[in-house]
C-alpha atoms as a printed R data frame, in Angstrom:
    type eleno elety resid chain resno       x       y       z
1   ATOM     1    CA   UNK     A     1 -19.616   1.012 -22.023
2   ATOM     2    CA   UNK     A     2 -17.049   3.209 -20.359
3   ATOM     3    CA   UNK     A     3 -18.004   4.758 -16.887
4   ATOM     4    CA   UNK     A     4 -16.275   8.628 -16.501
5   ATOM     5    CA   UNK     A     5 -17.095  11.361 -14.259
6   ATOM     6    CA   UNK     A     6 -16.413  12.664 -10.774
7   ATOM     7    CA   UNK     A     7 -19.269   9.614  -9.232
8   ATOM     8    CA   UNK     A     8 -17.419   6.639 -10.627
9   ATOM     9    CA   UNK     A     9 -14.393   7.903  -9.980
10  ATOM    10    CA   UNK     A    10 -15.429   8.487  -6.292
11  ATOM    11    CA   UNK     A    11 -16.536   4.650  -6.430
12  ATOM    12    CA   UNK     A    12 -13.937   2.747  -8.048
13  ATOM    13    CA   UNK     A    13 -10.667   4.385  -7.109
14  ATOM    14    CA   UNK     A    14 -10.981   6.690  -3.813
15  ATOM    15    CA   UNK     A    15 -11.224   3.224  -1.716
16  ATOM    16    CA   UNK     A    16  -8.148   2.298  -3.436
17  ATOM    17    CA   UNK     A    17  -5.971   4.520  -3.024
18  ATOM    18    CA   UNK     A    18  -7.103   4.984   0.345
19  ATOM    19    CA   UNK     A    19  -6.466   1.088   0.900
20  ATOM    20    CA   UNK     A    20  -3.166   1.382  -0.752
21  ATOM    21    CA   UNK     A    21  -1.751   4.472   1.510
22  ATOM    22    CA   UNK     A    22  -3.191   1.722   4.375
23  ATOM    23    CA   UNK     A    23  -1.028  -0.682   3.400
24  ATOM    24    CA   UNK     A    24   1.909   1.388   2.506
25  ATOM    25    CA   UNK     A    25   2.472   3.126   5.786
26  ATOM    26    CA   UNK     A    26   4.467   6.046   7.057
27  ATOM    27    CA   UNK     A    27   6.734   6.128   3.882
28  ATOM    28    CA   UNK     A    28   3.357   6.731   1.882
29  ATOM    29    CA   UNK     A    29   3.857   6.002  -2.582
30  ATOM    30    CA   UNK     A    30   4.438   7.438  -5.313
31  ATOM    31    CA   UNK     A    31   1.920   8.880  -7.707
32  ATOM    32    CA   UNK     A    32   2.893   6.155 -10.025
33  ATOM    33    CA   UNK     A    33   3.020   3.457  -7.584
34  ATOM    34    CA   UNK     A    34  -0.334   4.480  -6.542
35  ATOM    35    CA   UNK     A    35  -1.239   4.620  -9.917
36  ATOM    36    CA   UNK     A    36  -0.496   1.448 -11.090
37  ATOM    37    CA   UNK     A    37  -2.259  -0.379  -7.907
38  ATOM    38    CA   UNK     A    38  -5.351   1.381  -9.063
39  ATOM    39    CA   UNK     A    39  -4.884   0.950 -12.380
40  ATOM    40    CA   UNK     A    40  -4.782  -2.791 -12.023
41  ATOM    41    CA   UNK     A    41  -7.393  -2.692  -9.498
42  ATOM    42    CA   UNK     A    42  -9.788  -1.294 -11.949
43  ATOM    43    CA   UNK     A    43  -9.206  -2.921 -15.232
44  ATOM    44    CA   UNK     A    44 -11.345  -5.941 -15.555
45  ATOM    45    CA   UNK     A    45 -11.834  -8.320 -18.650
46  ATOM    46    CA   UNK     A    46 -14.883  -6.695 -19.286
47  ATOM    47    CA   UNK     A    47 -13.708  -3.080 -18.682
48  ATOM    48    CA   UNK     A    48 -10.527  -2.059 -19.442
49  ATOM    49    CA   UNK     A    49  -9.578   1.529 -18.288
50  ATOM    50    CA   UNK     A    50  -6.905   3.525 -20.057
51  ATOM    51    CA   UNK     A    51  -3.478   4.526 -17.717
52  ATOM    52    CA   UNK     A    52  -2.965   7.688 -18.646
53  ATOM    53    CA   UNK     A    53  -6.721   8.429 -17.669
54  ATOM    54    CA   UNK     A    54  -6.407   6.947 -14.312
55  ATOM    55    CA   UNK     A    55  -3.289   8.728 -13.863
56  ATOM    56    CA   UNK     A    56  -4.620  12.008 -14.386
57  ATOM    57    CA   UNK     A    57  -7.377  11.267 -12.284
58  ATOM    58    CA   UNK     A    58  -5.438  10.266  -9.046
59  ATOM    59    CA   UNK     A    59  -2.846  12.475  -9.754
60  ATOM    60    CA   UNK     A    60  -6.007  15.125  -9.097
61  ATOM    61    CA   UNK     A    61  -7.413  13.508  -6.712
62  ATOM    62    CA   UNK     A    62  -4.282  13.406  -4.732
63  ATOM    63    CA   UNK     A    63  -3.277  16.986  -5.138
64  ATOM    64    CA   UNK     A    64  -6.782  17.964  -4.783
65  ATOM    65    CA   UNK     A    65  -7.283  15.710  -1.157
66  ATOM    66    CA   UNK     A    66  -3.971  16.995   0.116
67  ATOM    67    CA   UNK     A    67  -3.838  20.581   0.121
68  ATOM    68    CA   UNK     A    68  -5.212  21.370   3.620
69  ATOM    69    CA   UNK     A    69  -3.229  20.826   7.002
70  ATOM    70    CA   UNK     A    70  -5.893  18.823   8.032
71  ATOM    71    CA   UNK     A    71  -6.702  16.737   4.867
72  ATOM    72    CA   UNK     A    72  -7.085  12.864   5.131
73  ATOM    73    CA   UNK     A    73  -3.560  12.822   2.847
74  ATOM    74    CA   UNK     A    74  -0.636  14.489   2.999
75  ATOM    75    CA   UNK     A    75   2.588  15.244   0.639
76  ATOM    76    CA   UNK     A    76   5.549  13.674   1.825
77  ATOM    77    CA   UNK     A    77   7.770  15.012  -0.813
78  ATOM    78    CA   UNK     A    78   7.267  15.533  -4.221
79  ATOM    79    CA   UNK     A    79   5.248  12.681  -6.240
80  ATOM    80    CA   UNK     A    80   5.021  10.829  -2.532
81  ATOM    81    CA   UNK     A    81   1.892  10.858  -0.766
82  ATOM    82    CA   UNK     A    82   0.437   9.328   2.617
83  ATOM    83    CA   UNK     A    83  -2.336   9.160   4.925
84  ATOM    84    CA   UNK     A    84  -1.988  12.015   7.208
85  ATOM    85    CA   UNK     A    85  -1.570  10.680  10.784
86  ATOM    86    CA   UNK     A    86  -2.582  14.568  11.875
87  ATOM    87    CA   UNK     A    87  -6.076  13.974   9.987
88  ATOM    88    CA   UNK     A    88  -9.137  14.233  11.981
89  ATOM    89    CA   UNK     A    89 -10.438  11.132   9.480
90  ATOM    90    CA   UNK     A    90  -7.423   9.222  10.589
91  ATOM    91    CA   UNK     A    91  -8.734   7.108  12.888
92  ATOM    92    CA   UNK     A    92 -11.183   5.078  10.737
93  ATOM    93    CA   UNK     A    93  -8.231   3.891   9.101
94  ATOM    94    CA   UNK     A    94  -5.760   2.964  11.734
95  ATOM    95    CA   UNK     A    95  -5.478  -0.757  12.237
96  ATOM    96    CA   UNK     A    96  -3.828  -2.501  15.617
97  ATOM    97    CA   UNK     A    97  -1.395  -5.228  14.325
98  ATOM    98    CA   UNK     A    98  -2.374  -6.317  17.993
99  ATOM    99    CA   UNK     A    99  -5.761  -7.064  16.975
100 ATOM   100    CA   UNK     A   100  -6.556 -11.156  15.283
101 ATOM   101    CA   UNK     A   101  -8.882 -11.416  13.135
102 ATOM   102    CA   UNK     A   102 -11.746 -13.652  14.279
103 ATOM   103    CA   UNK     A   103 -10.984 -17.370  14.113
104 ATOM   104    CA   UNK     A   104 -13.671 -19.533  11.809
105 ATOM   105    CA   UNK     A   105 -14.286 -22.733  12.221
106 ATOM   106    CA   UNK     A   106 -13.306 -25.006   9.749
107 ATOM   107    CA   UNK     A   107 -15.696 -26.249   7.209
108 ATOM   108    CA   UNK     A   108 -16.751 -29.902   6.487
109 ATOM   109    CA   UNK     A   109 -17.061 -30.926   3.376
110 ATOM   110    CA   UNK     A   110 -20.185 -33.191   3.798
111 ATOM   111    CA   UNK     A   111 -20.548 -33.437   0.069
112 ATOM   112    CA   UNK     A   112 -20.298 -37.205  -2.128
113 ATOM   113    CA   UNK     A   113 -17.319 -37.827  -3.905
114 ATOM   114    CA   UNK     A   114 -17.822 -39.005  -7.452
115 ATOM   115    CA   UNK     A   115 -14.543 -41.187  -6.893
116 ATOM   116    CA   UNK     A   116 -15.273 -43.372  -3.631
């Protein structure tokens, strides 16, 4: 069963290329960089996705989510894309490097071992 259409598309890949412009900073990707991340992302051992679909669909949702000054992406150059730093949704998606992560305790194993 194959899921198509704008609502699985805004499901499965908008978070990731959104998490992959995160991680990939100021220089932003390339279309096929970004691709590929979502590609893999989204291909499962149940569901396999063909490329050349998910290209066409990032390559419209990028060119379609960077058009305005104010969009959440911008064009760096042609085929590169990155978050736009001028974007009034910027801010959900800075991160502080300053900022640790919560420290968890460690957990005891209080569980029998079949081999004492």
């Amino acid at each position: 069963m194959m899921f198509t259409g704008p609502f699985f598309f805004q499901m499965a890949y908008e978070r990731e290329i959104i998490r992959v412009l995160t991680e990939a900073g100021n220089e932003g990707l390339s279309v096929a960089k970004i691709t590929r991340h979502v590609f893999n992302a989204s291909n499962t051992f149940f569901e396999t996705v063909e490329f050349e679909d998910v290209y066409r669909d990032v390559t419209s949702w990028l060119q379609k989510n960077s058009k305005r000054a104010d969009s959440i992406l911008e064009r760096v150059e042609r085929g590169i894309y990155r978050l736009n730093p001028n974007s009034t949704l910027q801010p959900e998606f800075q991160f502080s490097k300053d900022e640790e992560p919560p420290m968890e305790k460690p957990q005891v194993d209080l569980s029998l071992s079949l081999f004492d």
